[in-house]
LOZAKE-195426 format. One record per atom (N, C-alpha, C, O): residue in three letters; z, x, y. Coordinates in steps of 0.1 Angstrom, whole numbers, plus 5000, padded with zeros to 4 digits. Each point is the difference from the previous one (the first is absolute). Layout:
ALAZXY ...
***
This chain:
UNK136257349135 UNK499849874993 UNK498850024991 UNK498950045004 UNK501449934981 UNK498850014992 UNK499149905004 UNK500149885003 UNK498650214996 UNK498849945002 UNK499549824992 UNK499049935005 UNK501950034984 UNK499849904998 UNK500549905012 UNK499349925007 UNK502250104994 UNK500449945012 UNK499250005011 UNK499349905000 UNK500650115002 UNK499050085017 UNK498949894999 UNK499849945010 UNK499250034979 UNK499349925001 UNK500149824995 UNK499349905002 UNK502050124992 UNK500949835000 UNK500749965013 UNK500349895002 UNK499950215008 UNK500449925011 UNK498750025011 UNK500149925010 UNK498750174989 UNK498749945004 UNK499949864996 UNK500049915009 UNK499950074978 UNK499649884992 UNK500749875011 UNK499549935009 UNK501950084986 UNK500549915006 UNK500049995016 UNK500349895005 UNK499450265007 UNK500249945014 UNK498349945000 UNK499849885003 UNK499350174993 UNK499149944997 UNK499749845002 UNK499549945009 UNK501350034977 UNK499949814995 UNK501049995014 UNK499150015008 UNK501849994998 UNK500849975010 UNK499349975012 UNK500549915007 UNK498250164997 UNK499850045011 UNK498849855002 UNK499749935009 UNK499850104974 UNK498649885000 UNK500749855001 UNK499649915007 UNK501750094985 UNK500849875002 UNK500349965014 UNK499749895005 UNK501050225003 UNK500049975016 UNK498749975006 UNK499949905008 UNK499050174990 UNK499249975007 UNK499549844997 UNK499849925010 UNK499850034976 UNK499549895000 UNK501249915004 UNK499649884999 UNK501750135005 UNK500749875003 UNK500350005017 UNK500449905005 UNK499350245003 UNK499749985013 UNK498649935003 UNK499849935010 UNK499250094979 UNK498549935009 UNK500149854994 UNK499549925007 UNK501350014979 UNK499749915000 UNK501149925012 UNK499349925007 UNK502150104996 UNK500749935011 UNK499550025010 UNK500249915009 UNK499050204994 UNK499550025014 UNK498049885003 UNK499449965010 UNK500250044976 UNK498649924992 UNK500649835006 UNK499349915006 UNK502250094990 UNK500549854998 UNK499749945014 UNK499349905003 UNK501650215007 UNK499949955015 UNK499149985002 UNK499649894999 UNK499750225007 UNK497950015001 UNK499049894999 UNK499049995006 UNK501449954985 UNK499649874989 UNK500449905006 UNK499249915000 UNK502350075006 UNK500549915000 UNK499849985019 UNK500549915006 UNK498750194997 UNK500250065014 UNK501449945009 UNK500149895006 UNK500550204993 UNK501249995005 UNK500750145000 UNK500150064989 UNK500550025026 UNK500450105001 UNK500950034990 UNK500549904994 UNK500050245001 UNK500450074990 UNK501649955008 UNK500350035011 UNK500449914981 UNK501249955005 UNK501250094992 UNK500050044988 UNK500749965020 UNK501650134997 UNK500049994986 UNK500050114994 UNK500249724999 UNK500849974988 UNK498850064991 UNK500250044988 UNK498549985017 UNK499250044985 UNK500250165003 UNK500250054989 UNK499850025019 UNK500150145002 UNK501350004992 UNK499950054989 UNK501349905015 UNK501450014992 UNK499950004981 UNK500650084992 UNK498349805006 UNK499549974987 UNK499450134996 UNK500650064992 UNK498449995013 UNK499250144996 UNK501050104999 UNK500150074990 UNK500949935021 UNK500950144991 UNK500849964992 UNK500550094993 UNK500049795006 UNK500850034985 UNK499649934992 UNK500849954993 UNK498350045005 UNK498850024987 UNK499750154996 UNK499950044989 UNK499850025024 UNK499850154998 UNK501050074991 UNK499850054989 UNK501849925021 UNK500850084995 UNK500349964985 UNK500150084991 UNK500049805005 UNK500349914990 UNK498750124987 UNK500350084991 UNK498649905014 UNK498650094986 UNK500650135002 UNK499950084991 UNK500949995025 UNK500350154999 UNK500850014984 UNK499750064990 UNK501549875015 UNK501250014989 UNK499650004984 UNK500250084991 UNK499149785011 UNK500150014987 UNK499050084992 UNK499850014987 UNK499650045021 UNK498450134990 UNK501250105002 UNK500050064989 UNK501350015023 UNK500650094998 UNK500749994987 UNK499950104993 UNK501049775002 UNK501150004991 UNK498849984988 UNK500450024989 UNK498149955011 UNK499250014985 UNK499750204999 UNK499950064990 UNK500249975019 UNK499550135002 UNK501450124993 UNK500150114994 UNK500949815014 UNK501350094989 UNK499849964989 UNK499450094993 UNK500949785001 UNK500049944984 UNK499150084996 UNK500450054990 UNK498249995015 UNK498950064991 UNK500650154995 UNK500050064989 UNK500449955024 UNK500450204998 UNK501150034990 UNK500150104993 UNK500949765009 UNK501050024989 UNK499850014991 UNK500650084993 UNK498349825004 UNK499349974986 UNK500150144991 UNK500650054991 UNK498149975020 UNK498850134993 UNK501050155004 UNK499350104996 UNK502049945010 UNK500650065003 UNK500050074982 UNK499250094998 UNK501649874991 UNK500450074993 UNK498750064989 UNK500250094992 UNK498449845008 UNK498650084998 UNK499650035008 UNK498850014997 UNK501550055018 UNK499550125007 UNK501350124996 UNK499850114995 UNK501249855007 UNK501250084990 UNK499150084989 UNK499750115003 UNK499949824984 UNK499850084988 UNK498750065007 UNK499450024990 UNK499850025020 UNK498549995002 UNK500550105000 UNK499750074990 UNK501449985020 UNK500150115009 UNK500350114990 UNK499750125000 UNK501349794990 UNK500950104991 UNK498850074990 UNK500250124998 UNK499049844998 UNK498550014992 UNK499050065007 UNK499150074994 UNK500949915017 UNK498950115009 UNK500550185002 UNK499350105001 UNK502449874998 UNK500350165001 UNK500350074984 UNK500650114999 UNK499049824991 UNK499850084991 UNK498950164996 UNK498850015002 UNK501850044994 UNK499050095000 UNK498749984985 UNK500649984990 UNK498050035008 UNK499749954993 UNK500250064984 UNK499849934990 UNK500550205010 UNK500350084987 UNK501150004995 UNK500150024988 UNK501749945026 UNK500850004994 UNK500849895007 UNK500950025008 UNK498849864987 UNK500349895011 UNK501649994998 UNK500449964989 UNK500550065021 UNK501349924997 UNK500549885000 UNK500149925009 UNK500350094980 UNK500449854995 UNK501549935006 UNK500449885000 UNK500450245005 UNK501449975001 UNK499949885009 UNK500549894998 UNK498750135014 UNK500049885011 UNK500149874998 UNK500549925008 UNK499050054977 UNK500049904996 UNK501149964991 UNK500149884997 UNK500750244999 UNK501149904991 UNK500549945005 UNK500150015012 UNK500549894980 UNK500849865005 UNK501149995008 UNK500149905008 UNK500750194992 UNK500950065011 UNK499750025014 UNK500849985009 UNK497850054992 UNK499650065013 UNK499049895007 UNK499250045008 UNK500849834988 UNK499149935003 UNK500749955007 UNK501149994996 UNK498649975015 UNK500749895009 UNK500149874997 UNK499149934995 UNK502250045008 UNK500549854999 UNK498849905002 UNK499649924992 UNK499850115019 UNK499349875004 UNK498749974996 UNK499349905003 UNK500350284985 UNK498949974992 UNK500249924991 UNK501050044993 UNK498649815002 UNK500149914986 UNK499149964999 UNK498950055004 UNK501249814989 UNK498849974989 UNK499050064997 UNK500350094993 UNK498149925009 UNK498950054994 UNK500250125004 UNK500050094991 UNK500149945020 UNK500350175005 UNK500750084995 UNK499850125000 UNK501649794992 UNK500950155001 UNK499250044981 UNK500050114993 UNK499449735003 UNK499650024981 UNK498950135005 UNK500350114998 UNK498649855009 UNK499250115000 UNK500650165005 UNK499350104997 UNK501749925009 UNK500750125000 UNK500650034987 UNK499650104995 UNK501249834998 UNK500150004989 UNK499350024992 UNK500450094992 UNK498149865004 UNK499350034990 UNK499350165006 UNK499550074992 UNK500749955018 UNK499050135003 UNK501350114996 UNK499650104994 UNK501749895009 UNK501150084998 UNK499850044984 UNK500150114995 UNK499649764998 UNK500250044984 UNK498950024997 UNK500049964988 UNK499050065014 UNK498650035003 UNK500450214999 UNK499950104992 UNK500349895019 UNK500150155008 UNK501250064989 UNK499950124998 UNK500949834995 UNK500850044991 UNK499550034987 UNK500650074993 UNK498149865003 UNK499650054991 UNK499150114997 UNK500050084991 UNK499249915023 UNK499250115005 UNK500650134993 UNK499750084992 UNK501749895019 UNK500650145002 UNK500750044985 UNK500150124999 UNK500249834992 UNK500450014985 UNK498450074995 UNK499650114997 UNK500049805003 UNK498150074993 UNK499950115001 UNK500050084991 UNK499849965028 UNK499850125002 UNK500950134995 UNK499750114996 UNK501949825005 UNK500850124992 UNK499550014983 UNK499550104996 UNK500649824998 UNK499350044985 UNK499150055000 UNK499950074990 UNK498649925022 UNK498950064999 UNK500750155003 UNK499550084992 UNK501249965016 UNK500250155005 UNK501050054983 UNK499950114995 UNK501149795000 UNK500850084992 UNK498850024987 UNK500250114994 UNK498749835001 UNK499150034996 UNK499350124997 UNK499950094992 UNK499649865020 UNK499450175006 UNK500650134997 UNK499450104994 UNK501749895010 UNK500750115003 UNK500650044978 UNK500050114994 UNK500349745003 UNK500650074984 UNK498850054994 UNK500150114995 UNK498449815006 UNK498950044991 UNK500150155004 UNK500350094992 UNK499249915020 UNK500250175006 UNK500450094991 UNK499350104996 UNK502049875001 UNK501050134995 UNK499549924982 UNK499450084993 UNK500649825002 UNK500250004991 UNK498650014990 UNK500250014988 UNK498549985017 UNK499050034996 UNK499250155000 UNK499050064994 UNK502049965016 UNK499450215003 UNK501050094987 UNK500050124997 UNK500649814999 UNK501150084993 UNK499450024987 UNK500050124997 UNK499249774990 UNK499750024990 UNK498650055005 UNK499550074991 UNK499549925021 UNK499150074995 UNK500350165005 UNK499250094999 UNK501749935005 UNK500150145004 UNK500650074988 UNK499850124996 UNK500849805000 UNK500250074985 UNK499150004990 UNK500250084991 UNK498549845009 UNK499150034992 UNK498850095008 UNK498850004996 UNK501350035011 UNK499450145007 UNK500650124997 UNK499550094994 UNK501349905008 UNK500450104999 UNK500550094988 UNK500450124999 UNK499649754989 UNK500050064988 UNK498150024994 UNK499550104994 UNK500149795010 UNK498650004998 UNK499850235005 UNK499450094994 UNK501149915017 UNK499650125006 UNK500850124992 UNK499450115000 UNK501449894995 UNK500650094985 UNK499250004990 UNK499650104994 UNK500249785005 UNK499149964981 UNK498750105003 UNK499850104993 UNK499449865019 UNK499150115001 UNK499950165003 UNK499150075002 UNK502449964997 UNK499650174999 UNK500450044987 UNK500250124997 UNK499949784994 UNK500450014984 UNK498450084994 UNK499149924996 UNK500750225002 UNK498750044994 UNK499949934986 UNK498950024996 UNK501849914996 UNK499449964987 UNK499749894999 UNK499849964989 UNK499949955025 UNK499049905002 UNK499050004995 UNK499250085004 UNK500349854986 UNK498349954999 UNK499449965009 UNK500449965010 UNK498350064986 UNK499149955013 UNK500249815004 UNK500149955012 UNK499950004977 UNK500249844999 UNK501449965010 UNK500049925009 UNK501250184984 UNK501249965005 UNK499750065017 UNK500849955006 UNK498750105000 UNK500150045017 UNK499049905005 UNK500349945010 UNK498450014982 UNK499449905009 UNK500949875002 UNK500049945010 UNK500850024976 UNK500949905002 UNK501050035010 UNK500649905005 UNK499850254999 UNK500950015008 UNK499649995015 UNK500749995010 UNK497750024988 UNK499450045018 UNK499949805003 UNK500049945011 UNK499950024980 UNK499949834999 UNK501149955010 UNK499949965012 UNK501650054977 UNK501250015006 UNK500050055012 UNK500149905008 UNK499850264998 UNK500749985017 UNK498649955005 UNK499550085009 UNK499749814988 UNK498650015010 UNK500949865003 UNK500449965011 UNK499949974974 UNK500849865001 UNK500850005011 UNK500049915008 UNK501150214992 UNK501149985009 UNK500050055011 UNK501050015008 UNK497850044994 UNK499750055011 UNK499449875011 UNK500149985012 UNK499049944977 UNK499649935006 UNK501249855007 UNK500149965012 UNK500650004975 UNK501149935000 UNK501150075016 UNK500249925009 UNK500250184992 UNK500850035012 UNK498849995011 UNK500549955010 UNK498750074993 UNK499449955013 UNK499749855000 UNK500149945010 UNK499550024981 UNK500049875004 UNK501549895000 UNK500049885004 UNK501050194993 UNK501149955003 UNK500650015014 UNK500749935007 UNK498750224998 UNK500350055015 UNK499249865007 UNK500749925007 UNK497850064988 UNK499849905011 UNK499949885000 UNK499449935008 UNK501650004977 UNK500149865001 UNK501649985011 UNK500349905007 UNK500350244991 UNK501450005007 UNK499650045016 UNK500950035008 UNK497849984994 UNK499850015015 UNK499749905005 UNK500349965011 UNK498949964978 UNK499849845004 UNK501149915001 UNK499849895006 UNK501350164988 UNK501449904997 UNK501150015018 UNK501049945004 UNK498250185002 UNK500850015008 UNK499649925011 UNK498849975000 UNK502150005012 UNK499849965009 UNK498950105013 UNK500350115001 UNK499049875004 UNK499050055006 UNK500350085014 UNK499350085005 UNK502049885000 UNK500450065011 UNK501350134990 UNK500750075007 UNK499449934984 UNK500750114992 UNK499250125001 UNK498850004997 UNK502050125006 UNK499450134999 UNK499250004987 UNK500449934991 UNK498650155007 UNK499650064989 UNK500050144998 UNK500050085010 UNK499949994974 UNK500350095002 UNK498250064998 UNK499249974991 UNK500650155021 UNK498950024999 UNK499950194997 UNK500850094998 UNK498249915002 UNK499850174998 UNK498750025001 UNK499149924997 UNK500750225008 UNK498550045002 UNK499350074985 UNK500550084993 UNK498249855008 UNK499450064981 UNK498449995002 UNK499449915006 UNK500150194988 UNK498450005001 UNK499349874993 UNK500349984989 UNK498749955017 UNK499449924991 UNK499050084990 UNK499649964989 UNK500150115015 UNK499350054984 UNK500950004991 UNK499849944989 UNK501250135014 UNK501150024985 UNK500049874994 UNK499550004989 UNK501049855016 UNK500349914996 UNK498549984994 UNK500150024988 UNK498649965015 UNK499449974995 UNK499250064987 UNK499549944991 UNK500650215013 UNK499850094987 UNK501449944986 UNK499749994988 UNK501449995017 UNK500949954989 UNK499549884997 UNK500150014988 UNK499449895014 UNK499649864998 UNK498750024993 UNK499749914992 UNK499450195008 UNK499450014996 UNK500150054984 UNK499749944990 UNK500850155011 UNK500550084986 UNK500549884993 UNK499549984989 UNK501649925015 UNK500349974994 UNK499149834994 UNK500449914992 UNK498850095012 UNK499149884992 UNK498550074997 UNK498949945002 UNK501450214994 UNK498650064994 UNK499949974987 UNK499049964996 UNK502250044995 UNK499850004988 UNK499649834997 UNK499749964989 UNK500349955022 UNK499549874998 UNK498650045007 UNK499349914996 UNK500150175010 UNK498949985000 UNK498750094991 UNK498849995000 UNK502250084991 UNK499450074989 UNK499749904990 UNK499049974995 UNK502149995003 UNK500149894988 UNK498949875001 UNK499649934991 UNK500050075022 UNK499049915002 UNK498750065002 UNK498949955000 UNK501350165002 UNK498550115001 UNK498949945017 UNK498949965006 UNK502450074995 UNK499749935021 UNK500150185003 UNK500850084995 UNK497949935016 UNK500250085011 UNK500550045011 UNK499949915009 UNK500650174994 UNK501450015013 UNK498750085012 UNK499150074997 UNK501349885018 UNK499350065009 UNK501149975007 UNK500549895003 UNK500050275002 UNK500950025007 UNK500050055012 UNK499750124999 UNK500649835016 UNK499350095007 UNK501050005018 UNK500249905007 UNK500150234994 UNK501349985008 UNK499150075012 UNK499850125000 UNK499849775013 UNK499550045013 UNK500750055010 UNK499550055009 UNK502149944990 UNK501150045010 UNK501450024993 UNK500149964988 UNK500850105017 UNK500950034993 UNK501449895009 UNK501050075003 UNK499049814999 UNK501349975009 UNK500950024993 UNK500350024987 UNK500649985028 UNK501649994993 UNK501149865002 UNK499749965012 UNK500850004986 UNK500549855001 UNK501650045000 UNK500450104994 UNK500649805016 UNK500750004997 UNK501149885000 UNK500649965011 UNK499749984977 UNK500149914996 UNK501249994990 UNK500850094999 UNK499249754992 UNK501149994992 UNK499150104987 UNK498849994998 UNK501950104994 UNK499850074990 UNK499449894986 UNK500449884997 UNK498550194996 UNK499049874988 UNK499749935003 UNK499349954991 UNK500649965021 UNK499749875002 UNK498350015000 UNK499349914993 UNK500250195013 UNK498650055001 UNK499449964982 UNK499349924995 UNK501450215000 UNK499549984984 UNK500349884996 UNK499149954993 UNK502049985008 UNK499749874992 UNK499249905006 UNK500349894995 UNK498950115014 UNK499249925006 UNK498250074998 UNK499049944999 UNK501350245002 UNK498650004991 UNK500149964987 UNK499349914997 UNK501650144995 UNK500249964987 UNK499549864993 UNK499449974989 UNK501049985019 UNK499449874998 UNK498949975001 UNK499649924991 UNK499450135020 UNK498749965001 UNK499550114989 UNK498849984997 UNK501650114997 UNK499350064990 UNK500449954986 UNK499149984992 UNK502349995006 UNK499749904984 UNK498849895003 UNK499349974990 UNK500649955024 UNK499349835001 UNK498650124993 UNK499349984990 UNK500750115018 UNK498550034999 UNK499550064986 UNK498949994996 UNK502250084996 UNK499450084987 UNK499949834992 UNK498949974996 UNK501849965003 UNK500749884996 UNK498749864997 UNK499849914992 UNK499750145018 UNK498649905003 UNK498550075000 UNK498849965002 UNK501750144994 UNK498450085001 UNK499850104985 UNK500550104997 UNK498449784993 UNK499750044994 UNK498950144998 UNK499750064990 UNK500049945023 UNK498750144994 UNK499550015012 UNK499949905007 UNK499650244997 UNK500050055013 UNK500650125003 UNK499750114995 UNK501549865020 UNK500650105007 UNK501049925008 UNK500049885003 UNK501150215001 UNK501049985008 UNK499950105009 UNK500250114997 UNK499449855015 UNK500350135014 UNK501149965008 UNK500349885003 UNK500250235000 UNK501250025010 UNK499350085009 UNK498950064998 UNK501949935013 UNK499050095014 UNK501049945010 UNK500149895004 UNK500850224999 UNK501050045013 UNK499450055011 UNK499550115000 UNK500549795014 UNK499850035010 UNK501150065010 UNK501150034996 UNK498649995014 UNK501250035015 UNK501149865001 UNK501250005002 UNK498049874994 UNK500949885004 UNK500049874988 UNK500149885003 UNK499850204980 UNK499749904992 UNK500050074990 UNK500050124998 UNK500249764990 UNK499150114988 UNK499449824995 UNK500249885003 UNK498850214987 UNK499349884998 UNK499849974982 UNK500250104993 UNK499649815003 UNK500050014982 UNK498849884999 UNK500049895004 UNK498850184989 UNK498849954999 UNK499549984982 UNK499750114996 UNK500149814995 UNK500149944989 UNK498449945000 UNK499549935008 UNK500050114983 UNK499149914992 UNK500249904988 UNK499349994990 UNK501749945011 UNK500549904991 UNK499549835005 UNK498949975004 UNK502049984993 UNK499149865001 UNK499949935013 UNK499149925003 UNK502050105004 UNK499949945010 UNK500849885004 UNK500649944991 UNK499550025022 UNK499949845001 UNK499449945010 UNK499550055009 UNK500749824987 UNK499549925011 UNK500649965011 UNK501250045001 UNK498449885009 UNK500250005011 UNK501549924998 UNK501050065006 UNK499349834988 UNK501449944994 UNK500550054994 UNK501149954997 UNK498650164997 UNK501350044994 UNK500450155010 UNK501150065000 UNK497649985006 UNK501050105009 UNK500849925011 UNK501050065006 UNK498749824997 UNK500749965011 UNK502150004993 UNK501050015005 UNK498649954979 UNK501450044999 UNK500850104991 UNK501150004994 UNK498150075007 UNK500150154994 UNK501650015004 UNK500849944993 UNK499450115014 UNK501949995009 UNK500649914993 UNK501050064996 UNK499149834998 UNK501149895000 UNK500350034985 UNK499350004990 UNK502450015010 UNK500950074988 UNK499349964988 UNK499149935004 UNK500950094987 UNK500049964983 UNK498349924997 UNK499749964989 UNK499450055024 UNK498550034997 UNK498950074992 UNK499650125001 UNK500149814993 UNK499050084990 UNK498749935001 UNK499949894996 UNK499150165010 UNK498649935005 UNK499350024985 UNK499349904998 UNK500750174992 UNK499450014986 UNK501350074986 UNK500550114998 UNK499449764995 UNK501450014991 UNK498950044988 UNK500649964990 UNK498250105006 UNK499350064989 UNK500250175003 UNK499350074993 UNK501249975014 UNK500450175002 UNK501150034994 UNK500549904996 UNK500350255001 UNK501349994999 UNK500949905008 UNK499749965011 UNK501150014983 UNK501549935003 UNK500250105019 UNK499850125003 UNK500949765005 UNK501050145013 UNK500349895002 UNK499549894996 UNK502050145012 UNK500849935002 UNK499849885016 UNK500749915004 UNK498050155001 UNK499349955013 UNK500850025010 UNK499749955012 UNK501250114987 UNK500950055013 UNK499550115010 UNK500149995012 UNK499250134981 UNK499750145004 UNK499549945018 UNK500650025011 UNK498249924985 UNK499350015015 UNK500949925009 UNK499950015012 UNK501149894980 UNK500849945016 UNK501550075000 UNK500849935007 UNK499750164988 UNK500850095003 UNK499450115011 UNK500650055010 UNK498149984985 UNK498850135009 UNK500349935012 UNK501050035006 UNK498549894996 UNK499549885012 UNK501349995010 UNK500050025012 UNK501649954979 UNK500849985007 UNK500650165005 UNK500450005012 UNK499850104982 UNK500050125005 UNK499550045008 UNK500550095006 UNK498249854998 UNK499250085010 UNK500149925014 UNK500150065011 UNK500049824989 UNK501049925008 UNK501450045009 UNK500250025012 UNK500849994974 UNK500950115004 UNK499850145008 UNK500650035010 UNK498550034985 UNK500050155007 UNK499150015009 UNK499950105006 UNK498849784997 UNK499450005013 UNK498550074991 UNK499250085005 UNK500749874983 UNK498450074993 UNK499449914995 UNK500449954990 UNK498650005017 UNK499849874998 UNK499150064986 UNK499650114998 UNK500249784994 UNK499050024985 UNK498749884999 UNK500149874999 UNK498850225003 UNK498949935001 UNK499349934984 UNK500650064990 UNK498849885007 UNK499149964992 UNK499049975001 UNK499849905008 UNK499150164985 UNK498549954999 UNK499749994986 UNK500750044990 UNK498449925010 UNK499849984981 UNK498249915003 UNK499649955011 UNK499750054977 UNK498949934995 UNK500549964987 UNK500950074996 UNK498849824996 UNK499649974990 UNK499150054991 UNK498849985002 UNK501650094986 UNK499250134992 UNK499950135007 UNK499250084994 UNK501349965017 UNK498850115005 UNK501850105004 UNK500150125000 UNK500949795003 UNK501050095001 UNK501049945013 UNK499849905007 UNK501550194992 UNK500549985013 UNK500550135006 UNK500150104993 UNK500349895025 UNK500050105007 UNK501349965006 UNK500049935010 UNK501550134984 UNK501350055008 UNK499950095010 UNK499250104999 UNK501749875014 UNK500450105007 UNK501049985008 UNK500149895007 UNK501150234994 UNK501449995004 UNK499550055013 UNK499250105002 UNK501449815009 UNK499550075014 UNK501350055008 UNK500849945008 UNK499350224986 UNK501750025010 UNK499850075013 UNK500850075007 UNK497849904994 UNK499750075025 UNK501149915004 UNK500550035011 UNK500049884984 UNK500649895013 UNK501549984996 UNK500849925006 UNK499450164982 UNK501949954993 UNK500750135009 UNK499550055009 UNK501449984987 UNK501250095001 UNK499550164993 UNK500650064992 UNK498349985013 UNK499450134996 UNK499650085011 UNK499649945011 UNK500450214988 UNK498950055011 UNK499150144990 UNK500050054989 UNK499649965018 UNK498950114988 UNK500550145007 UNK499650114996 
***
C-alpha cells in the first residue's frame, strides 16, 4: 500500500476512534448526571451510534481513495521515470486508464505533450550535433590542408607565409574550438572522444601562437614549465581554454608581462594589465560580458566557454585579479580525467 494511503486511513481510524470515544463518555456523562444505572437501551444507543460513525468514516474513507486513486496512479507512473530519459509512452492516451478523468487525466496529458516535445528537441539537438560534426570539419580540413601545400611552394615571399602562418593559426584555432563548442552540445552521459597528449606541447603551441600578439605589443613572455604532466582527455579542449585566458590576457595588458608557469596539477597565466574588480570578476563567466568596452573589441564568450569546458572535463578555472595591478588564471586538472 502506498505510503500516502497508509496515512489517510491513520487519519481517518484516528477521527473514528476520537468520535467513539467522545459519544461513549457523553451517553455514559448523561446517566452519571442523571444518576441512574447505565440502562440496556443507552448501551444499545452507544453501539449503533458507534456502528452508525464506523460506516460512515468507512464509505468517506473509500470515496476519498477513489477520489485521489487516479493522482496516486500518475504519482507512481512519474516516480518511475528515469531522470535523463524519462518515458513518456506510460502516458499516452491509450494507456491511461478509464477511470483516470477530469484534472488528472489533463495533467497526464499536458506532461505526455510536454515529454513529446522534450523528446523532439533533444533529437534535433543530437541531429545537430552530429551534421555540424561532419559538415564544419570538411571545409576547414580543406583549408589545412591546402594552406599545408601553399607552404612548401619555395617562391613564397616572406609577406605571403606570414599571411599564410596567420591562416593555419586561424584554422587551427577555429577546429579546436569547434571540437569544444561540439563537446558542449553533447549530452554529458555521451562518450567522449579522449586521448593521451603532453601538456607542455599544448601549451608551448598556445604559446607560439599569440607571440606575434605579444611582439606587436612589446609585452614580455615568462615561461616556465615546473612538471611535465600527461592528461588524458577530450583532444584541444585544454588549448582552447588556455587560449583564451592568453588572448583575455595579451588583450588587456597594455605594458609589462605575460607569465605562464606549468605545474604537476595546473598551469597558470599571470598579466600585468588592468585588472578587475571585485563585480566584475564575480561575472567574468557569464556569455557575452565585457567588464571594460575601451580595449579591443571580443566577443566576451572566451572565459565562459573556458569556464564551461572545465566544468565539463572536471578542471575547474580559477580567477584572481586586482584593479591596475593585473590578473592571475589557473586551469586546475589534479582533480579532472588526467594522471601524470
Amino acid at each position: 500500500m502506498p505510503s500516502s494511503w497508509r496515512d489517510i486511513r491513520v487519519v481517518f481510524l484516528l477521527q473514528v476512534a476520537i468520535v467513539c470515544l467522545v459519544v461513549v463518555l457523553c451517553m455514559l456523562g448523561i446517566e452519571i448526571v442523571n444518576g441512574e444505572p447505565v440502562q440496556p437501551v443507552t448501551v444499545a444507543a452507544i453501539g449503533l451510534s458507534l456502528v452508525a460513525i464506523v460506516a460512515v468514516t468507512w464509505l468517506t474513507y473509500r470515496t476519498t481513495r477513489r477520489v485521489l486513486a487516479p493522482m496516486e496512479w500518475l504519482l507512481q507512473e512519474v516516480s518511475r521515470w528515469d531522470p535523463q530519459r524519462p518515458d513518456m509512452r506510460a502516458l499516452a492516451p491509450e494507456r491511461i486508464p478509464e477511470s483516470v478523468q477530469g484534472d488528472t487525466r489533463k495533467m497526464a496529458d499536458a506532461l505526455h505533450g510536454l515529454g513529446q516535445r522534450m523528446e523532439a528537441y533533444i533529437a534535433r539537438e543530437h541531429d545537430f550535433t552530429r551534421d555540424a560534426s561532419h559538415e564544419l570539419r570538411t571545409p576547414l580540413t580543406v583549408i589545412r590542408v591546402a594552406a599545408d601545400l601553399i607552404a612548401h611552394d619555395p617562391g613564397l615571399s616572406d609577406r605571403s607565409r606570414r599571411s599564410l602562418a596567420r591562416i593555419r593559426g586561424a584554422n587551427a584555432e577555429m577546429e579546436s574550438l569547434m571540437d569544444a563548442l561540439l563537446l558542449l552540445a553533447r549530452d554529458e552521459d555521451v562518450a567522449q572522444e579522449t586521448e593521451d597528449f603532453a601538456v607542455r606541447d599544448v601549451v608551448e603551441q598556445e604559446i607560439e601562437r599569440v607571440r606575434p600578439l605579444l611582439e606587436a605589443k612589446g609585452l614580455a613572455l615568462d615561461w616556465q614549465a615546473d612538471a611535465d604532466p600527461q592528461l588524458h582527455a577530450p583532444p584541444r579542449v585544454l588549448g582552447v581554454m588556455l587560449g583564451s585566458l592568453l588572448n583575455n590576457a595579451v588583450r588587456f595588458t597594455d605594458e609589462g608581462r605575460i607569465g605562464v608557469r606549468l605545474s604537476a596539477d595546473r598551469v597558470e597565466v599571470v598579466d600585468t594589465g588592468i585588472g578587475m574588480d571585485a563585480a566584475a570578476l564575480a561575472r567574468a563567466f557569464e556569455p557575452f560580458y565585457r567588464a571594460n568596452l575601451e580595449h579591443p573589441p571580443g566577443s566576451g564568450l572566451g572565459l565562459s566557454i573556458a569556464h564551461r569546458l572545465g566544468q565539463r572535463c572536471r578542471w575547474p578555472l580559477q580567477l584572481a585579479s586586482t584593479p591596475g595591478e593585473g590578473t592571475h588564471a589557473a586551469i586546475l586538472f589534479g582533480t579532472g580525467i588526467s594522471r601524470d
